[in-house]
C-alpha positions in Angstrom: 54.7 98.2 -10.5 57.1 99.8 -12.8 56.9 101.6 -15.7 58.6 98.0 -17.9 56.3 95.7 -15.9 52.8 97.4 -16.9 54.2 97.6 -20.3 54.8 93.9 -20.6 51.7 92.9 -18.5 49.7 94.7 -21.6 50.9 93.5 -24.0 49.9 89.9 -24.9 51.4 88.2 -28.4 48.7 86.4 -30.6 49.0 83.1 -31.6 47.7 81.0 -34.2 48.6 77.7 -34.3 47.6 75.8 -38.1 49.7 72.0 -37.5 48.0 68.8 -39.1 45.9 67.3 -35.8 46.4 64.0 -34.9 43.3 62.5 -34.3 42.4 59.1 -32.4 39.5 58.4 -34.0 37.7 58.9 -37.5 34.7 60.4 -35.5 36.1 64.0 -35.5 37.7 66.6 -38.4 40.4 68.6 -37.9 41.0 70.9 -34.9 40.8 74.6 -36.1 43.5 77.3 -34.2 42.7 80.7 -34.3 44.4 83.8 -33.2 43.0 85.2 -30.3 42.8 89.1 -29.3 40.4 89.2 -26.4 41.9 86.7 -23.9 43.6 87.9 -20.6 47.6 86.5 -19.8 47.0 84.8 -16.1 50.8 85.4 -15.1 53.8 86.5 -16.3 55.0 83.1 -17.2 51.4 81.6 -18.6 48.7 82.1 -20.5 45.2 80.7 -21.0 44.0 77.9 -23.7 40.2 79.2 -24.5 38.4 76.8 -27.1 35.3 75.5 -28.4 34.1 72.2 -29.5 31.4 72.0 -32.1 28.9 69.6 -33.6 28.8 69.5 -37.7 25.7 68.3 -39.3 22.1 67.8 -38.7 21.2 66.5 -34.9 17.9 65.6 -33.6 17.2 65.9 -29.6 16.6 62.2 -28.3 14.5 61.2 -25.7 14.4 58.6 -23.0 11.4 56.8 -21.5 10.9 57.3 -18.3 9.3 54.4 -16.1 8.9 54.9 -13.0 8.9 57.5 -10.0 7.1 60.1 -12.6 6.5 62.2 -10.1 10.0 63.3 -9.2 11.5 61.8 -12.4 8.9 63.3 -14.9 7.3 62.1 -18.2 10.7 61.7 -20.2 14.2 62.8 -20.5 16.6 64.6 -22.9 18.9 61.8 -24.0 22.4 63.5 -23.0 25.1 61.6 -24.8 24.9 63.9 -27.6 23.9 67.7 -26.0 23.8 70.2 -28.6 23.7 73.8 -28.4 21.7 76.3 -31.2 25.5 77.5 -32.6 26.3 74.0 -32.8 28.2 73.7 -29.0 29.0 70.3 -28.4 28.3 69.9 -24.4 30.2 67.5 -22.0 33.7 67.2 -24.1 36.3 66.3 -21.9 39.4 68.4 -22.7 42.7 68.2 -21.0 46.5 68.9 -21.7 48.2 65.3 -21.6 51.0 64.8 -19.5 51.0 68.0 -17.9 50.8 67.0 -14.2 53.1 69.9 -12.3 51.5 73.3 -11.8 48.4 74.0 -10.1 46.7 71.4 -7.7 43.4 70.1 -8.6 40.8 70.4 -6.0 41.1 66.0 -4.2 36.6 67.3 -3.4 34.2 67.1 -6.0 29.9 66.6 -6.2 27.8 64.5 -8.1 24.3 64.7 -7.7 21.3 62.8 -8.4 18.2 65.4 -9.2 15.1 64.4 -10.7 16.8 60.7 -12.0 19.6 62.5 -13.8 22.9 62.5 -13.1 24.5 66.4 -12.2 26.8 67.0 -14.1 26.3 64.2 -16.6 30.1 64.1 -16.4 32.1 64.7 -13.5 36.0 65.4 -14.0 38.4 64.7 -11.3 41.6 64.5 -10.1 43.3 60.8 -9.4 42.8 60.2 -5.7 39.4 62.6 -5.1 36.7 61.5 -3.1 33.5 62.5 -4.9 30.4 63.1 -2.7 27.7 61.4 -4.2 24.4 62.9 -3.6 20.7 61.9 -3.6 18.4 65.1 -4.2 15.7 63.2 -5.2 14.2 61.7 -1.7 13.6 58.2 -3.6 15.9 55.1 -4.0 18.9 55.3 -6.1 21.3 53.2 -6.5 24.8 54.2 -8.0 27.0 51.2 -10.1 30.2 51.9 -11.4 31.2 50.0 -14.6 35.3 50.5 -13.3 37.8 48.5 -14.8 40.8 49.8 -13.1 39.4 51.2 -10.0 37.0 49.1 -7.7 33.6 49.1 -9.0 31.0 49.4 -6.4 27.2 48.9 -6.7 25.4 50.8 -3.8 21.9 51.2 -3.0 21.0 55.0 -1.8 17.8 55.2 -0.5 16.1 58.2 0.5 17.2 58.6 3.9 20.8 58.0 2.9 21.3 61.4 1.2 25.3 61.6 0.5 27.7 58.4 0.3 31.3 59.0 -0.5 33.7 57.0 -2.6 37.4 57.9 -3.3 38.6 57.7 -7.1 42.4 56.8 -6.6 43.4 55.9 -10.2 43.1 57.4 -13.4 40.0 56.0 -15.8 36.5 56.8 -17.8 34.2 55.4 -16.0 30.4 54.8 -16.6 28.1 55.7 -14.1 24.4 53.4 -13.8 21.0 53.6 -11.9 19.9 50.1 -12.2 16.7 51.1 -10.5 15.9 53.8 -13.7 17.4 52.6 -16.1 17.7 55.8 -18.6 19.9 57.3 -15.8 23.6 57.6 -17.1 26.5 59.4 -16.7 30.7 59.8 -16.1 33.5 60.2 -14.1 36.5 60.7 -15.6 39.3 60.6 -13.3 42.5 62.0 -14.5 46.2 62.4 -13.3 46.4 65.8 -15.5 46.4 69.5 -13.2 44.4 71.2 -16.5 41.0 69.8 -17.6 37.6 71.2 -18.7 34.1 70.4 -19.7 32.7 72.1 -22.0 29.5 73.9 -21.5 26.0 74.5 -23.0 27.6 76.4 -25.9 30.6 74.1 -26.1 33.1 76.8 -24.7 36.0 75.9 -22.1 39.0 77.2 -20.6 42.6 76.2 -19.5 43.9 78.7 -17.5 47.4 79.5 -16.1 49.1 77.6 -18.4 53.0 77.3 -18.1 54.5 77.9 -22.0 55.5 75.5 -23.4 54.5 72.6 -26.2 51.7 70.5 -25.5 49.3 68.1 -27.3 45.7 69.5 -26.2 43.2 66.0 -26.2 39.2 65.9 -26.5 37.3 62.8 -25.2 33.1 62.7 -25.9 31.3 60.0 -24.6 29.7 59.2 -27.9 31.9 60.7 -31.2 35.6 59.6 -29.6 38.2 61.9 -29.3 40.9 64.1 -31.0 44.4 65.7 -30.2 45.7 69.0 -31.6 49.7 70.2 -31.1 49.8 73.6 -29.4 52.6 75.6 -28.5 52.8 79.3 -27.2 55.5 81.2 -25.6 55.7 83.2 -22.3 52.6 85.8 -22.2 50.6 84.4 -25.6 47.5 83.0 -26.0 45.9 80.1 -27.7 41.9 80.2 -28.9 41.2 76.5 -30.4 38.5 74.9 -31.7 37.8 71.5 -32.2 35.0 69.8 -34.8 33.0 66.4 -34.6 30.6 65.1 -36.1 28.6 61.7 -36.3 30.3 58.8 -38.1 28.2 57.4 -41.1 
């Protein structure tokens, strides 16, 4: 590498970003953009979108009756629409760039488990024509119903001895995901034509990586407080570090 190119690779621009967000619903305030001095440039021509997404307010842990199967399922569950982390990380936020399809290929494989009558991950992101691998852990009947409205829904029973089915996702939608034999058993799939998603984690972090420059609007979907956009825009070699805030609607 020469001399010029290790200087360059070095050297990465901060960038704050402060534009009015355009929200879609009420449910969430506005995005925060904040310069960023820590994360890496993934090429020459892109850089990385870190973020966080946060709960404001009080938030009390629910919890779900559990009914049956006890002895794999246990006593009760966590309700996990709403999955808060102690510094206030919202968990299972769907962020994406919208219409950004070129670029890297999302994987078309992906795994959703059932273990001890939850669903893992509680929300599976995917790209438009995956097949997801649908997995029984649990060595007791399951059955998996999809509440689809523009894919096929299917409702299919998966008994012990059947321990993975497979079902391809070909078009883009949110879709809920039911166990009609325990019934606190939710979850997602949220199939997407978009190459750059995320879901957040226990602390509400994620990451968009190799990002080509240019002007995008950056969107957040949560099962439970909506969803919110934010305007970014960064240049060749710069970096973007965004947070986004929700909170419940009174």
């Amino acid at each position: 590498m020469t001399r010029a190119k290790m200087l360059a690779a070095s050297f990465v621009l901060l960038f704050a970003c402060s534009k009015e967000s355009e929200q879609k619903t009420s449910q969430s305030k506005d995005p925060v953009v904040e310069k960023s001095n820590t994360a890496p440039v993934t090429s020459s021509g892109s850089g990385t979108i870190f973020g966080k997404v946060v709960f404001k307010g009080a938030h009390s842990v629910g919890k779900l009756a559990v009914g049956k199967d006890k002895e794999v399922c246990g006593d009760a569950k966590q309700d996990p629409s709403v999955a808060v982390g102690g510094d206030g990380g919202l968990k299972n936020a769907v962020v994406q760039i919208a219409g950004l399809r070129e670029g890297k290929t999302p994987s078309k494989e992906a795994l959703f488990d059932q273990s001890k009558c939850e669903y893992v991950p509680h929300v599976l992101v995917v790209s438009a024509g995956a097949t997801v691998t649908i997995k029984n852990s649990d060595g007791i009947l399951h059955n998996v119903h999809t509440l689809s409205q523009v894919n096929a829904p299917f409702n299919r029973a998966q008994p012990k001895f059947m321990k993975e089915i497979k079902e391809l996702f070909a078009k883009p939608e949110i879709i809920p995901v039911r166990c009609d034999v325990h019934g606190w058993m939710s979850g997602w799939i949220v199939v997407t034509d978009n190459s750059y998603f995320d879901v957040t984690r226990a602390d509400g972090a994620f990451t968009l990586a190799e990002v080509p420059a240019g002007k995008y609007s950056l969107e957040v979907w949560h099962e439970a407080l909506g969803s919110a956009s934010q305007q970014v825009e960064f240049k060749r070699g710069e970096t973007v570090n965004v947070t986004f805030e929700f909170q419940m609607k009174k």
